[in-house]
Residue, then its C-alpha position, 0 to 999 in steps of 0.5 A: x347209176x353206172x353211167x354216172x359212176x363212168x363219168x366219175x371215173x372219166x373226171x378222175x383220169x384227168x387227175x390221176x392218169x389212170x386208164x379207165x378201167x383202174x379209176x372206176x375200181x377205185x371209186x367207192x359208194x359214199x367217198x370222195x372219188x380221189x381218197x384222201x390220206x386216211x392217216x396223219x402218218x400217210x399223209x405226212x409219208x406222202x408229202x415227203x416222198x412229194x418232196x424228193x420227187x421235186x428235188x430228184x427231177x434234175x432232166x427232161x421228162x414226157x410227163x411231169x416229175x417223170x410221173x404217168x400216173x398215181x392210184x391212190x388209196x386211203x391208206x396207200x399210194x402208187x406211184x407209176x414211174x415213167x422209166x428205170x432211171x426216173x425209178x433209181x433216181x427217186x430211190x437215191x433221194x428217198x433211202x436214208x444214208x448216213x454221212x459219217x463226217x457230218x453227222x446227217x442222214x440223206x433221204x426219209x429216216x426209217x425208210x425201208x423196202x417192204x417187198x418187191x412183187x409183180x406189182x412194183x416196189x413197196x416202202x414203208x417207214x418201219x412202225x408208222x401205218x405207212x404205204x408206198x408203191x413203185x410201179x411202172x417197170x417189171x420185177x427184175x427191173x425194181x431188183x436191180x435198182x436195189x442192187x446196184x443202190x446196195x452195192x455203192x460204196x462211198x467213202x464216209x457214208x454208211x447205207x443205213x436202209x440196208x441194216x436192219x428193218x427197224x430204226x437205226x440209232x442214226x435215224x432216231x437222233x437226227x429225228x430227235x434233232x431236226x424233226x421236231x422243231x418249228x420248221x419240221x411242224x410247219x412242213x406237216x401242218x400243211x402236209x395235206x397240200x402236198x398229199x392231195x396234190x401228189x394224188x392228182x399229180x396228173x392234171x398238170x399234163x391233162x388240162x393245160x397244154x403245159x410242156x415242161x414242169x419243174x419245182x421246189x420247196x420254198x425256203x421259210x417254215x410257214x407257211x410251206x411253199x410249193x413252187x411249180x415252174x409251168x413252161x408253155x409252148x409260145x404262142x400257146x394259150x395256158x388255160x390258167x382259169x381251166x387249170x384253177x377251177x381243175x385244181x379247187x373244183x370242189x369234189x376233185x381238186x385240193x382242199x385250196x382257194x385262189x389267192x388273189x392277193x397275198x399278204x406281199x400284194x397283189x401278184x404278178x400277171x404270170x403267177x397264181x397262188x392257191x392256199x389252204x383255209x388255214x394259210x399253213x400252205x401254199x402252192x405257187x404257179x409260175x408261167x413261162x415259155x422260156x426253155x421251150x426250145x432248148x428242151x426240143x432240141x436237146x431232146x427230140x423224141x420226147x418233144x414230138x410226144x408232148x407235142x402231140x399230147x397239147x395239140x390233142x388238149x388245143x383240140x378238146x378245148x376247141x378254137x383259141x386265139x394266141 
């Protein structure tokens, strides 16, 4: 039994980029060994914050989205962020403003900082059963972000995050107006997409010898579209069925199926697309070797780690032909 249970835990890792030890405590008798969200709340939680760690990735990072690793509850989160500005950064998107002129708030309303302890930084939002955590640097780390995030002071935007722990009469009007339209119940209809993919965010470095990943939301209310830019080595195999059969593997991936052919037509050769059963989802990959050698320059160091990361993933795969 505790063989399997170590092996269960090994096949976790590669979705989750835990170490060994912190996947095997998360497995428990008789659930699935990635937890899915417990609650709509959660999961509707998890798929905003997946949106503004797509739409907060704007530079070059040794792991996708700047993200080393997820550790994933039913009722909870943690998100290991690789470095202090991939940390700011996040948080700028997620923090609700509000811009005076216009009339918009910035970022998830009802969003606030729950604590900050030895383990990260925890969010919530303010009377849903909700539960994020930042993790990856020390304490004083996550308290200077948030107080050199407080201190910001631009001319006609309000911090709405930093008034009060309940929502703000700003926040409940702009819910009230964008939040529960059509476009607002596509985006949480297929919510669960982005959840479960966001708790196995790790197998985009782990199977395929991937070097660069970028994405965006798709425009258009339904259904919702995940857009994952893949960038590869040239000359480098991509291992597009090992990264499919990962992704729909029906005890670890997502509750998804390849798409062969869309409602459009049968899809370009450097594309996939997986949906889920009720097509309220869908997640787009899209292969290229394009920016492999701007980024390598640019960036020296980070190249030489990724580098060694998909020489090691060639290896496991064993002999390939380009």
């Amino acid at each position: 039994m505790r063989n399997r249970a170590n092996r269960t835990a090994d096949r976790r890792r590669s979705f989750t980029g835990e170490n060994h030890q912190v996947a095997y405590s998360g497995l428990r008798l008789g659930q699935p060994p990635i937890p899915p969200a417990s609650t709509c709340e959660q999961q509707n939680f998890e798929a905003d914050v997946f949106g503004a760690i797509l739409t907060s990735h704007n530079r070059f990072t040794e792991y996708p989205f700047g993200i080393r690793s997820v550790h994933p509850r039913p009722t909870s989160l943690e998100v290991e962020v690789e470095n202090e500005r991939r940390g700011k950064n996040l948080l700028i998107a997620l923090l609700p403003d509000y811009e005076v002129d216009t009339g918009g708030v910035s970022g998830t309303p009802g969003l606030r900082i729950r604590q900050i302890t030895e383990r990260g930084l925890e969010l919530h939002i303010d009377g849903r059963r909700t539960s994020l955590w930042l993790t990856g640097m020390p304490r004083s780390a996550w308290h200077r972000i948030v107080k050199d995030r407080a201190a910001e002071d631009f001319p006609g935007w309000r911090q709405l995050w930093t008034e009060t722990k309940v929502w703000t009469a700003e926040e409940l009007a702009h819910d009230a107006q964008w939040n529960t339209g059509q476009w607002s119940k596509g985006f949480y209809d297929g919510a669960g997409c982005a959840s479960a993919l966001l708790r196995r965010i790790a197998v985009l470095r782990s199977i395929a010898p991937v070097y660069a990943v970028s994405a965006w939301q798709g425009l258009g209310t339904d259904p919702v579209r995940w857009c994952m830019e893949i960038d590869f080595r040239p000359g480098t195999p991509q291992y597009r069925d090992q990264l499919v059969a990962a992704l729909t593997d029906p005890e670890f991936g997502l509750p998804v199926a390849p798409e062969l052919d869309a409602s459009e037509g049968p899809l370009p050769t450097q594309m996939m697309r997986l949906a889920d059963a009720g097509r309220t989802a869908l997640i787009e990959f899209r292969f290229s070797s394009g920016m492999f050698r701007s980024y390598g320059k640019e960036h020296p160091d980070l190249h030489a780690r990724i580098e060694s990361r998909i020489e090691r993933i060639l290896a496991r795969h064993g002999t390939w032909r380009a």
